[in-house]
Structure formats: structure tokens, C-alpha cells
C-alpha positions in Angstrom: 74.1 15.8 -166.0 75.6 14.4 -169.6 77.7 17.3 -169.6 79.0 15.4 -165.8 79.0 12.1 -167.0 81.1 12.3 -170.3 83.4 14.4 -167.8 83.5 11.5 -165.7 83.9 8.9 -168.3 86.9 11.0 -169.6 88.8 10.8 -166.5 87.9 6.9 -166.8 89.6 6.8 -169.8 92.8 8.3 -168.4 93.0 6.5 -165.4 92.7 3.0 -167.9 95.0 4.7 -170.1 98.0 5.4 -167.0 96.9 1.5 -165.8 97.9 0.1 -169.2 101.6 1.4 -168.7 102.0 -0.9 -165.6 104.5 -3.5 -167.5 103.6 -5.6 -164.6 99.9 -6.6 -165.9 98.5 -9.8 -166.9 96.7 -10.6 -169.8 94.1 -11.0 -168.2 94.0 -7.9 -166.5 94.7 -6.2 -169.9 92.0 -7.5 -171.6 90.0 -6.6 -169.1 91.0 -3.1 -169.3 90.4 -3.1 -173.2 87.2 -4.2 -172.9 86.2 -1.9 -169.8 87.8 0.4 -172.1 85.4 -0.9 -175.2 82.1 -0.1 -172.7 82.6 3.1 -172.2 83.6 4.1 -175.4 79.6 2.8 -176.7 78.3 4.0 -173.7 80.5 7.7 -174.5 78.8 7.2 -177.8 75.5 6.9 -176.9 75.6 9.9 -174.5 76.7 11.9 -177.3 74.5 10.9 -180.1 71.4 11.4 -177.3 72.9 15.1 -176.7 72.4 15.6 -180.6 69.4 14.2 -181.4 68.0 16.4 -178.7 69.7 19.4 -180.0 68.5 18.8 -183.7 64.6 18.4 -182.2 65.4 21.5 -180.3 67.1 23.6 -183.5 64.3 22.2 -185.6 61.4 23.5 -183.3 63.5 26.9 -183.0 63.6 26.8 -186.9 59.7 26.4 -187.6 59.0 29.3 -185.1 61.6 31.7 -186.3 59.9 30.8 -189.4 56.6 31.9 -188.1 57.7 34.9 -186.7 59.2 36.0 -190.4 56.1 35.7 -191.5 54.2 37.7 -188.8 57.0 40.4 -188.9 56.6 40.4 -193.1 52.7 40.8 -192.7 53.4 43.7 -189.8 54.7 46.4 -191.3 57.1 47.1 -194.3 59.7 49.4 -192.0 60.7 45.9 -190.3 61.5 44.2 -193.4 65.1 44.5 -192.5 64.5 42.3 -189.3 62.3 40.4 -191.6 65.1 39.5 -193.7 67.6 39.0 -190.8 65.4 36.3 -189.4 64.5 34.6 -192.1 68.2 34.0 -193.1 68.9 33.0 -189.6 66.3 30.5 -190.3 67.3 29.1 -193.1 70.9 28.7 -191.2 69.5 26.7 -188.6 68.2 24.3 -191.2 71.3 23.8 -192.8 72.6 23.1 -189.0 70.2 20.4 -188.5 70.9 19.2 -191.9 74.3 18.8 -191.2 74.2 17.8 -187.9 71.1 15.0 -189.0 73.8 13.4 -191.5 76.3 13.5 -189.1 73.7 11.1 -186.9 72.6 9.1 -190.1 76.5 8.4 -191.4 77.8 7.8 -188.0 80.4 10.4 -188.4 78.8 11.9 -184.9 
């Protein structure tokens, strides 16, 4: 459905963009375009920083039980430290994705 909707405000975007070419426009009617323009811009925004906040409570959730299971897997048996190993440092990856996509969020850059 966001997926859809920022789809939908794209082609919104266009179709403002081709109307501000008509030479023929009033002011008024041009402001009102920027500022249409403005609105969907924050509400494009918003969609977007929702999608990532979902997907760094998702990663981080996925991180604590990859975790878990490196644990489990490390307790098992020593003939699957390899796996061990492989998920542990695919855990620690994922952190450094949230990490990264969590500043992103906090200095606006996403």
C-alpha cells in the first residue's frame, strides 16, 4: 500500500511538473501548484521515514534473534561452529544497518 502510494504521489509530481510549463498560468494558479507541490513532498516524506522506522524495528528484532540463535548453535555442537560464525557476523551486519539507517532518521538525511 506505501509502496502504491509513493507510486502515486510520483506521478503527481509529474503531472505538476508538465502543468508548470503551461506559460499561460497565473500566479495564482502557480502558487498553488508550488504549494500542492510543497504537501506532497512532507506527506512523501513522511511515508518514507514511516517505511524506515518500520524496517529498523524489524532488522533490530531479526538482529536480537539471529543473535540468540548464535548462541544456541555455539552451545550445540562444535562441528557447526562455522555456521556459528557465519551468523553471528551477519548479526553484527544488521546492527551496523540499523545503525546507519537510525542516523539517517535522527540527521534527517532519510
Amino acid at each position: 500500500m506505501k509502496t502504491q502510494t509513493l507510486d502515486q504521489l510520483r506521478e503527481t509530481f509529474r503531472a505538476i511538473e508538465e502543468a508548470r510549463d503551461d506559460i499561460h498560468l497565473s500566479e495564482k494558479q502557480k502558487f498553488y501548484l508550488e504549494t500542492v507541490s510543497v504537501q506532497l513532498r512532507n506527506t512523501e516524506r513522511s511515508i518514507i521515514k514511516k517505511k524506515e522506522q518500520e524496517l529498523v524495528s524489524v532488522l533490530t528484532t531479526d538482529s536480537k534473534e539471529l543473535k540468540e540463535m548464535a548462541k544456541q548453535l555455539k552451545a550445540s555442537a562444535e562441528k557447526l561452529e562455522k555456521v556459528t560464525k557465519a551468523v553471528e557476523k551477519v548479526s553484527k551486519l544488521v546492527e551496523l544497518l540499523i545503525k546507519g539507517v537510525a542516523t539517517g532518521l535522527s540527521s534527517g538525511i532519510l
